[in-house]
C-alpha positions as CSV (number, residue, x, y, z in Angstrom):
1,X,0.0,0.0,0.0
2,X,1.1,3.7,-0.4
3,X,0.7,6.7,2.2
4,X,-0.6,9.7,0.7
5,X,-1.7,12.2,2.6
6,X,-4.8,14.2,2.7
7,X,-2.8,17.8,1.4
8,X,-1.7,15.8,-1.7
9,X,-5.3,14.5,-2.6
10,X,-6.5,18.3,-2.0
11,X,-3.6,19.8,-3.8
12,X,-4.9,17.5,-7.1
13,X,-8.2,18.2,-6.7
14,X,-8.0,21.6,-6.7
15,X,-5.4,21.8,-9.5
16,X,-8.1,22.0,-12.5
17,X,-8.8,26.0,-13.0
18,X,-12.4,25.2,-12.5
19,X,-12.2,24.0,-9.0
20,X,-12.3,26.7,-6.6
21,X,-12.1,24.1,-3.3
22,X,-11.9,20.5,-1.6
23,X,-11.7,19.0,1.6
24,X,-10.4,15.6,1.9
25,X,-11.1,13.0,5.4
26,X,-8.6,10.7,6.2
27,X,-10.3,7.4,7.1
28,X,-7.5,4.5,9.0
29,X,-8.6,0.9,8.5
30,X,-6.6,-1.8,8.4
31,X,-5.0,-3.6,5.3
């Protein structure tokens, strides 16, 4: 599996010129 944190999803999803804002939830579980 891969760590990636919830300012890296954000960061992409706000990235297209259209998207003004996100907010991304980190959820653990196990693997």
């Amino acid at each position: 599996g891969h760590h990636i944190g919830t300012a890296e999803v954000e960061s992409a999803l706000v990235s297209p010129p259209k998207s003004a804002e996100a907010a991304v939830v980190g959820v653990e579980h196990e693997v």
